[in-house]
Backbone bond lengths (Angstrom), bond angles and torsions (degrees), N, CA, C in turn:
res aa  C-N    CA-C-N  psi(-1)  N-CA   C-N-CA  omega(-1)  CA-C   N-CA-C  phi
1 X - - - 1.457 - - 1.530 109.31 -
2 X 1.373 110.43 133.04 1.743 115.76 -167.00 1.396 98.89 -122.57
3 X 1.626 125.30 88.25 1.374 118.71 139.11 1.122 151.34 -78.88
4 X 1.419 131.14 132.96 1.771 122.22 -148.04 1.477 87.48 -168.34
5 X 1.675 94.04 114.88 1.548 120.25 167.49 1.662 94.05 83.56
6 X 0.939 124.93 -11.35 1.735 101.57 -166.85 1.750 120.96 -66.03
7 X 1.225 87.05 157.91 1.684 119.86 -178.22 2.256 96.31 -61.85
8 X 0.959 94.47 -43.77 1.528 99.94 -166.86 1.989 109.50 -56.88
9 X 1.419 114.69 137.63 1.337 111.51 169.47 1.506 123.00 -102.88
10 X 1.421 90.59 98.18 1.735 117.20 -171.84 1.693 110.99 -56.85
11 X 1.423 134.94 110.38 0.974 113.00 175.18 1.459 112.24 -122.90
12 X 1.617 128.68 147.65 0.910 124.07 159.98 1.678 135.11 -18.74
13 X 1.239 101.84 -70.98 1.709 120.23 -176.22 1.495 108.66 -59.46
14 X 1.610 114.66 -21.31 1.346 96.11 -163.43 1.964 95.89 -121.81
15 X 1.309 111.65 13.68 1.035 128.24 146.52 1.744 123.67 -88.49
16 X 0.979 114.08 -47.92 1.745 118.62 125.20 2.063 112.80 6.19
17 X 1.372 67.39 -91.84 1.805 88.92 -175.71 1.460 119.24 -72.40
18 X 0.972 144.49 -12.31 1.102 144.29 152.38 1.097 126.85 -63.82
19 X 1.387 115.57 -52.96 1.797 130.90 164.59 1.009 129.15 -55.48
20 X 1.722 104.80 -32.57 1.708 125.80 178.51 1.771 91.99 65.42
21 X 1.560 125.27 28.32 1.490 120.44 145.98 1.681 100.34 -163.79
22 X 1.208 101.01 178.52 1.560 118.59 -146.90 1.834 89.18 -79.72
23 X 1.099 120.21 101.74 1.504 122.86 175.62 2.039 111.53 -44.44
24 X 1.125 115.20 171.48 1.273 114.92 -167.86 2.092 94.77 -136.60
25 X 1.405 104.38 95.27 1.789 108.73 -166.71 1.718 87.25 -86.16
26 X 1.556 103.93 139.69 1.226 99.99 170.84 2.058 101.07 -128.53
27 X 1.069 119.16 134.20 1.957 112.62 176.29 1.570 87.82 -59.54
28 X 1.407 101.86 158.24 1.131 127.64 157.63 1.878 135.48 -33.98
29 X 1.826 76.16 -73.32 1.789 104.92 162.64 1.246 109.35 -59.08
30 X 1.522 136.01 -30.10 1.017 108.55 -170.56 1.882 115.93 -101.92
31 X 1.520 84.74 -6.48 1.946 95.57 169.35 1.662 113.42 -67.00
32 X 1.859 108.10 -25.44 1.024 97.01 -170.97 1.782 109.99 -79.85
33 X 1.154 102.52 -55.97 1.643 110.27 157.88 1.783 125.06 3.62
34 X 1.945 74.77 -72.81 1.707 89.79 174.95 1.556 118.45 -69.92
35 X 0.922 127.07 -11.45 1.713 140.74 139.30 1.255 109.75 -11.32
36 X 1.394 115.61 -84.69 1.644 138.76 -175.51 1.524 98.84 -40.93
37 X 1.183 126.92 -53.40 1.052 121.43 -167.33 2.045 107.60 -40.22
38 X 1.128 93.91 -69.71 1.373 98.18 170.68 1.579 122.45 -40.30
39 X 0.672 131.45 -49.76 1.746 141.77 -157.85 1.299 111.30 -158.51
40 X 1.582 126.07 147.01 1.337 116.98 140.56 1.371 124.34 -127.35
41 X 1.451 93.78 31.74 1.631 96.12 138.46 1.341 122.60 -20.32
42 X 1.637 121.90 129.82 1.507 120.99 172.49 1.631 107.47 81.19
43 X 1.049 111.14 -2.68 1.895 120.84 -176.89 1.478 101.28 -70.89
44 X 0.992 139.58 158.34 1.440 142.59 175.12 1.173 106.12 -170.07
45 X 1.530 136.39 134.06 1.202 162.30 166.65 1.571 107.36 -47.09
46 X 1.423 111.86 124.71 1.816 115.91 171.05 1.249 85.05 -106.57
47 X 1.365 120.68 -68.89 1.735 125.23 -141.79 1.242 89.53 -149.65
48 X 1.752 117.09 133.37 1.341 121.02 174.08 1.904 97.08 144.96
49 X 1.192 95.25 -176.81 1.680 92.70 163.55 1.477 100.54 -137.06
50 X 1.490 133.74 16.10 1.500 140.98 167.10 0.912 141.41 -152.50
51 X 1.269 144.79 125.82 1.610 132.17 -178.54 1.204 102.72 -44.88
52 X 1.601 110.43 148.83 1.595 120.21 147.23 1.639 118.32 -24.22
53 X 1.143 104.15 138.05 1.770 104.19 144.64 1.383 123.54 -120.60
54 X 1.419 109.88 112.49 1.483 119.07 -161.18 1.374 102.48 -94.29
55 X 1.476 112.86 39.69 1.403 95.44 176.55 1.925 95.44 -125.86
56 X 1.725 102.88 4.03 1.263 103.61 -179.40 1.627 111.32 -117.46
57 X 1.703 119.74 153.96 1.054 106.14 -176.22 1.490 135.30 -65.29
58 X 1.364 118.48 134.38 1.471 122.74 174.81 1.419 133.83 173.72
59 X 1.189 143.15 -150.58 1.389 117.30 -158.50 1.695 101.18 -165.34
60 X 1.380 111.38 124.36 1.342 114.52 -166.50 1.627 89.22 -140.20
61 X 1.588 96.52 143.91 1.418 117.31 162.59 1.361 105.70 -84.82
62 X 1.651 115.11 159.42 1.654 140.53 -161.08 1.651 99.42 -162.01
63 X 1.460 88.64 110.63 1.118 105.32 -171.00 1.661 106.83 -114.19
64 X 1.373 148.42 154.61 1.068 138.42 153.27 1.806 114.18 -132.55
65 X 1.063 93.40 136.63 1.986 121.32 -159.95 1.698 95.05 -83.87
66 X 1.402 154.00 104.37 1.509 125.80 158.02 1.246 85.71 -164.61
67 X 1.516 125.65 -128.30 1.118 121.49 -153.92 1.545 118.42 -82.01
68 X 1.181 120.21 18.68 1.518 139.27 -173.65 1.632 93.52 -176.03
69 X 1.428 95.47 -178.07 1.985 119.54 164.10 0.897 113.37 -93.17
70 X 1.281 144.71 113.16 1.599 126.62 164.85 1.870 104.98 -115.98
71 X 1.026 119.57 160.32 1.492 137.49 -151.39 1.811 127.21 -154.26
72 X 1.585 95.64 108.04 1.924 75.91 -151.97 2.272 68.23 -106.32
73 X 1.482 93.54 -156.52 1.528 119.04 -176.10 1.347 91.33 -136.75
74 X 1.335 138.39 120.27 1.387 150.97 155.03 1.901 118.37 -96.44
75 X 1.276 100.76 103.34 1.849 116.25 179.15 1.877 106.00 -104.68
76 X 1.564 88.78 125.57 1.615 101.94 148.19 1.548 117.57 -103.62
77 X 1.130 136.36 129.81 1.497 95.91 157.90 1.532 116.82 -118.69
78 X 1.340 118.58 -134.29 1.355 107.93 -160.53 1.374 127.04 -75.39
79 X 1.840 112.24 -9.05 1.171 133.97 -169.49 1.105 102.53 -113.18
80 X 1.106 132.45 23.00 1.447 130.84 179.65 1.641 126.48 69.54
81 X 1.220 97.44 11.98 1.647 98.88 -168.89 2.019 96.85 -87.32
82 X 1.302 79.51 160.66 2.004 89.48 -172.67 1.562 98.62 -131.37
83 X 1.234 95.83 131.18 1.571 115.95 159.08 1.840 130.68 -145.03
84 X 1.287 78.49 166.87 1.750 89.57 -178.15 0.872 114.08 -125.77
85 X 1.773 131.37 126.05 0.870 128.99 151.48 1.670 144.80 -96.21
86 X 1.606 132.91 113.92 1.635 103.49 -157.93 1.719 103.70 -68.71
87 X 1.468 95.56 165.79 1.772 108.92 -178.87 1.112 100.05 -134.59
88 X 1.347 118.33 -172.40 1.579 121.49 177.44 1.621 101.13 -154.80
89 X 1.686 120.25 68.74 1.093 126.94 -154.60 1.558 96.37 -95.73
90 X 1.219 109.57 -7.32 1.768 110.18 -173.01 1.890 97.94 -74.14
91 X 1.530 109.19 -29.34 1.168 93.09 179.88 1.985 125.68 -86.14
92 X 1.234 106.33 19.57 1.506 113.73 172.53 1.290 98.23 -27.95
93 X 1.934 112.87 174.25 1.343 106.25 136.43 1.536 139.18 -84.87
94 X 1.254 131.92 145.05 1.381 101.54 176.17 2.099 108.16 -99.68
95 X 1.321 103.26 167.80 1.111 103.76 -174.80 2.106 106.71 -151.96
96 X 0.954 134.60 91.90 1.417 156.68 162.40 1.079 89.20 6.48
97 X 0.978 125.19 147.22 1.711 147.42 151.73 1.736 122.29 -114.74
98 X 1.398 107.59 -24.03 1.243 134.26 178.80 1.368 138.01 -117.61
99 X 1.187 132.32 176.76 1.560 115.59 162.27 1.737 108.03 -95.04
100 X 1.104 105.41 -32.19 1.896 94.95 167.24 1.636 116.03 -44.55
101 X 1.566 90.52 -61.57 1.820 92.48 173.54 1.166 124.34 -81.69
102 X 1.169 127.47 -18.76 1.542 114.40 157.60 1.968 122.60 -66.28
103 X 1.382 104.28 -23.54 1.355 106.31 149.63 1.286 146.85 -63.59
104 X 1.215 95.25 -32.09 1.879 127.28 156.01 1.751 111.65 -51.41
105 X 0.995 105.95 -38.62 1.272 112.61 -166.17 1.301 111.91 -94.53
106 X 1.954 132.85 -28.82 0.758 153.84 160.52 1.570 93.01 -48.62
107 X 0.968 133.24 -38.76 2.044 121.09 -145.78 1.521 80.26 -99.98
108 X 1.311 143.58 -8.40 1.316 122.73 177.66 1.802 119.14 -92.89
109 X 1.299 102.35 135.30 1.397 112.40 176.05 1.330 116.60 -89.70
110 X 1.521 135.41 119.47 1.347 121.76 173.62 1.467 105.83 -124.50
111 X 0.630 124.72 178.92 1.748 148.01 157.43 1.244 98.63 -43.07
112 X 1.507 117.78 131.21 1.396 122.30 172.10 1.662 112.75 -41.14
113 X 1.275 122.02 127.63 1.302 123.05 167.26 1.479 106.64 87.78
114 X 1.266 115.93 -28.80 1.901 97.62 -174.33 1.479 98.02 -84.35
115 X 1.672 74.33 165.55 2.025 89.29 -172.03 1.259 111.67 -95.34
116 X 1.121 85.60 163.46 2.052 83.94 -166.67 2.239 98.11 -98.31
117 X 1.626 99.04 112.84 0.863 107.71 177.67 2.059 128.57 -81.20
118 X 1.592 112.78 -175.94 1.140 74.71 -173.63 1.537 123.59 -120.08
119 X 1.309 89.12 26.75 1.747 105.69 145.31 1.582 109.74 -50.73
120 X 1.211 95.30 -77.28 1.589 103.33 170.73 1.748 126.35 -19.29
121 X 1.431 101.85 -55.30 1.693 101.60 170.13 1.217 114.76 -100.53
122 X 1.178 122.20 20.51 1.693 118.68 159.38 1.389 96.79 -110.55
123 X 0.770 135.43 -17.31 1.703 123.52 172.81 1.476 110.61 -91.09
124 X 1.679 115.65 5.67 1.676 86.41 146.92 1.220 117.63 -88.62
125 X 1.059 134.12 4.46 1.757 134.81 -166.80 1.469 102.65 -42.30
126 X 1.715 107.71 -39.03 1.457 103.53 -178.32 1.760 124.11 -84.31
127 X 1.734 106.27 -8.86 1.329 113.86 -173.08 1.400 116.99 -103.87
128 X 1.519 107.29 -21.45 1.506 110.53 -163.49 2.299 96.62 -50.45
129 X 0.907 99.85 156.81 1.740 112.00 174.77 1.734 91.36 -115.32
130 X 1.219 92.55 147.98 1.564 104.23 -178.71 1.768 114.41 166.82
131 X 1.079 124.23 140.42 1.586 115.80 -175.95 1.284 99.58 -120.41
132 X 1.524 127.19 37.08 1.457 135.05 174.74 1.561 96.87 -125.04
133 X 1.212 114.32 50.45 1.963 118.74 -178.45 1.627 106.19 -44.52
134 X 1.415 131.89 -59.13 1.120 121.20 147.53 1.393 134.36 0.59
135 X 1.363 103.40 -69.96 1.614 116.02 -173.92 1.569 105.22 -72.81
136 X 1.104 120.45 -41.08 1.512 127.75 -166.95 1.427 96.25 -76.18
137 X 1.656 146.02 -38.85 1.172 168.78 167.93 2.206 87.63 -29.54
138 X 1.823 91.02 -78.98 1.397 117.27 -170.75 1.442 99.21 -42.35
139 X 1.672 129.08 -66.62 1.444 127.77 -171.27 1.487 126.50 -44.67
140 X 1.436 90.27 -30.41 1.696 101.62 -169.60 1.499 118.30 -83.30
141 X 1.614 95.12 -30.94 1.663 106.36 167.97 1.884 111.78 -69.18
142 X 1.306 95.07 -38.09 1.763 96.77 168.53 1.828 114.87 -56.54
143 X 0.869 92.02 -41.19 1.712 101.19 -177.73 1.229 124.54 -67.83
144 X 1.597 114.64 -34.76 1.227 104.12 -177.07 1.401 114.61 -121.85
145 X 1.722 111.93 30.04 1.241 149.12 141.64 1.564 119.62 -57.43
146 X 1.262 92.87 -45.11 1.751 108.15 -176.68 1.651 94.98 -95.69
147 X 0.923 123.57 -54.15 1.846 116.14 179.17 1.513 92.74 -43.30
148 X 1.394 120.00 -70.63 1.347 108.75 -172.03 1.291 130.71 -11.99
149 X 1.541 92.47 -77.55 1.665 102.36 171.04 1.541 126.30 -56.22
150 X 1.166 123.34 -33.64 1.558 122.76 179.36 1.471 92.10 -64.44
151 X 1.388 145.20 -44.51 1.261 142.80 -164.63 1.594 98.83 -64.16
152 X 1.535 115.53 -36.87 1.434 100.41 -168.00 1.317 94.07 -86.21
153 X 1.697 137.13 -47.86 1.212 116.57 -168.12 1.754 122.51 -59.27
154 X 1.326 115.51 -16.43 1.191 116.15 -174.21 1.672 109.42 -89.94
155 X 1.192 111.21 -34.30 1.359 110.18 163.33 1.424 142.85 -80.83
156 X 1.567 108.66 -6.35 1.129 120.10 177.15 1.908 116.15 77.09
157 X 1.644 95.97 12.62 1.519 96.16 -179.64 1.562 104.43 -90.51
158 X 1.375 106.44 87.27 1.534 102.21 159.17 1.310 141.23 -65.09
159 X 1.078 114.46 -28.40 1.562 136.88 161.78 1.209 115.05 -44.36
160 X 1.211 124.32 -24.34 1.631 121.02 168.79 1.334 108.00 132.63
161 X 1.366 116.66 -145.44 1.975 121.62 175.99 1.364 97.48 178.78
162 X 1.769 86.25 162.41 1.825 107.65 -166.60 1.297 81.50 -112.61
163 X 1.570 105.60 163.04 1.768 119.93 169.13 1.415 107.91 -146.42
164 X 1.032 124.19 147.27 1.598 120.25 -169.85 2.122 96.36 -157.62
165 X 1.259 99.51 135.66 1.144 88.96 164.81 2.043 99.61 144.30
166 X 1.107 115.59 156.98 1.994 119.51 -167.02 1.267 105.09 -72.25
167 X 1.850 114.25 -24.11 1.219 110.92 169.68 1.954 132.77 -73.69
168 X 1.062 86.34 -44.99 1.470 102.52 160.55 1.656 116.89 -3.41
169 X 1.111 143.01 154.97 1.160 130.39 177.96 1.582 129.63 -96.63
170 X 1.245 139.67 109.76 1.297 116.17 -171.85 2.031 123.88 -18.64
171 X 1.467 90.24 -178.42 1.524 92.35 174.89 1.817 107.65 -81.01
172 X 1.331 98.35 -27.79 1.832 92.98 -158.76 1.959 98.14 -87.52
173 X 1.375 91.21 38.60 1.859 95.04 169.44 1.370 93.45 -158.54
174 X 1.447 125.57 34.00 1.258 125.09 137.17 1.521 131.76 -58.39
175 X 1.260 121.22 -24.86 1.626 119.74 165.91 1.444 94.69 -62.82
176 X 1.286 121.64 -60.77 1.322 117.11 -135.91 1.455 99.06 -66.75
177 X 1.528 103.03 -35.67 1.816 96.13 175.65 1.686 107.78 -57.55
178 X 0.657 100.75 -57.87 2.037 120.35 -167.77 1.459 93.53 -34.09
179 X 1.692 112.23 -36.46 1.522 108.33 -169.58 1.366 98.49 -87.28
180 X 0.783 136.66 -79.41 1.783 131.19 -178.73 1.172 115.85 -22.01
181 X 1.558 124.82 -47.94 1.549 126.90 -173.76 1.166 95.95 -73.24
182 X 1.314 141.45 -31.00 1.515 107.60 -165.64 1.837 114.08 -100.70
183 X 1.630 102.24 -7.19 1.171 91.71 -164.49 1.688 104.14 -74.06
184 X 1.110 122.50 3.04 1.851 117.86 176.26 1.574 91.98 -48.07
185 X 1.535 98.25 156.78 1.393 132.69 171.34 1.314 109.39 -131.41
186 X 1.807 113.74 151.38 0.972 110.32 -41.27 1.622 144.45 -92.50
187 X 1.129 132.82 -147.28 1.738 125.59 -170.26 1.076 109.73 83.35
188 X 1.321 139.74 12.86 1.777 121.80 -158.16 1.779 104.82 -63.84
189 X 0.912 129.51 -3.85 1.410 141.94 160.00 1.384 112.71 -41.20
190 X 1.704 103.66 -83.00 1.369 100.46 156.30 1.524 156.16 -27.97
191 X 1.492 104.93 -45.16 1.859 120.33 153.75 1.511 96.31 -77.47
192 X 1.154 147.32 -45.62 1.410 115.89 -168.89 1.425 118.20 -52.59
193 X 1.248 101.73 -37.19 1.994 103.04 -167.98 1.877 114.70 -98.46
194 X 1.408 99.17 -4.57 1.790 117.07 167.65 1.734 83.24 -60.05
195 X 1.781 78.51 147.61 1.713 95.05 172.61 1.701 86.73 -117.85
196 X 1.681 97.78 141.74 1.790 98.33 -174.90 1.987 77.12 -130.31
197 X 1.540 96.68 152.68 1.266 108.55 -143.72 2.136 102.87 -132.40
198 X 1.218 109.65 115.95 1.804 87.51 166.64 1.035 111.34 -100.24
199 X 1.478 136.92 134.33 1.209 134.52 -179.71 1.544 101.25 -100.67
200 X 1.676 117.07 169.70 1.453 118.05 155.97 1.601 94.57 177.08
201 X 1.476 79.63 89.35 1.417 101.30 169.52 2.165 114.42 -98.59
202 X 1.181 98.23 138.85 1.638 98.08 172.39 1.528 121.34 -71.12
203 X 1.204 111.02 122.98 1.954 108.85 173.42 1.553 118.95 70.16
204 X 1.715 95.35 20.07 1.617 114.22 172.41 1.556 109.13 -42.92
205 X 1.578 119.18 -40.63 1.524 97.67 178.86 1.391 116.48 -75.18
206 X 1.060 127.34 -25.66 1.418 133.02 -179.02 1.307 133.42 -78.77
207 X 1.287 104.50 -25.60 1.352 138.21 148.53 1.896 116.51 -61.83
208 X 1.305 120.18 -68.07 1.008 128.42 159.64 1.217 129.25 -22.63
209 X 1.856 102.76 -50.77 1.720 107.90 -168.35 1.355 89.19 -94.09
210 X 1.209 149.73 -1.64 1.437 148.31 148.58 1.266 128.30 -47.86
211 X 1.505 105.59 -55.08 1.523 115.52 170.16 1.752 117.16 -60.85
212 X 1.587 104.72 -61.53 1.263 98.00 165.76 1.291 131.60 -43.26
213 X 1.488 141.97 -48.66 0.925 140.47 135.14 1.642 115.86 0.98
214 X 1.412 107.64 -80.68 1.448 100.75 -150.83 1.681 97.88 -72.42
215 X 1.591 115.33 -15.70 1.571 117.22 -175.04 1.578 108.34 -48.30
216 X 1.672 97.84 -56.54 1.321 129.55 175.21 1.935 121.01 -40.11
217 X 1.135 98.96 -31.53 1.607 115.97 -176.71 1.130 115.74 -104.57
218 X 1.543 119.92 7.17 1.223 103.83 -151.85 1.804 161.62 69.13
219 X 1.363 102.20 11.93 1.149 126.22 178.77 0.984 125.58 -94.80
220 X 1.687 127.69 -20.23 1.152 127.62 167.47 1.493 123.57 -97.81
């Protein structure tokens, strides 16, 4: 059962009681994650010179681009075991580097005192107004070039990251990402040789909560 966005108040206990056993909730982002495990089918190269190898230990952020940010933590470790953890990396802070994005940041309204995160400026991708589509195309690939990397430095996923999602940036603004992600300081060593990844796999959540599943039981 796949709920997303609903009005209804889902609760544990009374999911519990309905089932007559303890239900098993999985996030979204992080069903898709557990996806990869299986296949990476649909994987495609942004930045890097190789796909992942998920059969060795390491740790990649999973991010998904659509009607919000969502942000899981993806672990191998040395025994081959796989996990996911959910995050909530959309809510970083964000902070301008530019006058485009510091203008970006200007057009947002928050609540006295909260910071404007960078969920917040990746979710205008769909609002910004502008008749330079091009240019607005270019900014957004800069942006979530630099999200990238804050996701890996804060998580400790050196290994790179997956991205999946309509927002995502085409392929032919893959430089432009490649350039933003690496220019963070310092380590840029580290993002140079991370492989960052677009996925778009079909029925990834369903798929996802499948794999986990059988991880969970022992089947994989």
């Amino acid at each position: 059962m796949i709920i997303e966005r609903s009005r209804w108040v889902i609760s544990y206990d009374g999911l519990t009681s309905l089932f007559a056993r303890a239900p098993v909730i999985i996030n979204e982002v992080a069903a898709q994650a557990w996806a990869l495990r299986a296949s990476l089918q649909g994987v495609t190269l942004v930045h890097g010179t190789r796909l992942p190898d998920m059969t060795k230990k390491g740790r990649y952020a999973f991010l998904t681009y659509n009607e919000g940010v969502g942000t899981a933590v993806l672990d191998l470790d040395e025994h081959g075991r796989y996990s996911v953890l959910d995050a909530e990396g959309g809510q970083l802070d964000f902070a301008g580097i530019s006058d485009a994005e510091r203008d970006l940041a200007r057009s947002i309204v928050t609540v006295a005192g909260a910071a404007i995160s960078w969920e917040n400026i990746l979710m205008l991708r769909q609002h910004v107004a502008t008749t330079a589509i091009e240019e607005k195309d270019l900014l957004f690939a800069r942006l979530l070039g630099r999200f990238v990397s804050n996701l890996m430095y804060t998580n400790g996923a050196w290994n790179g990251a997956f991205m999946t999602g309509p927002l995502v940036p085409s392929p032919k603004l893959d430089a432009e990402f490649s350039s933003a992600f690496t220019t963070r300081r310092p380590y840029p060593r580290l993002l140079a040789k991370a492989a960052v990844c677009r996925v778009a796999q079909a029925n990834s959540v369903l798929r996802g909560c499948a794999v986990m599943l059988a991880s969970r039981f022992g089947l994989l």
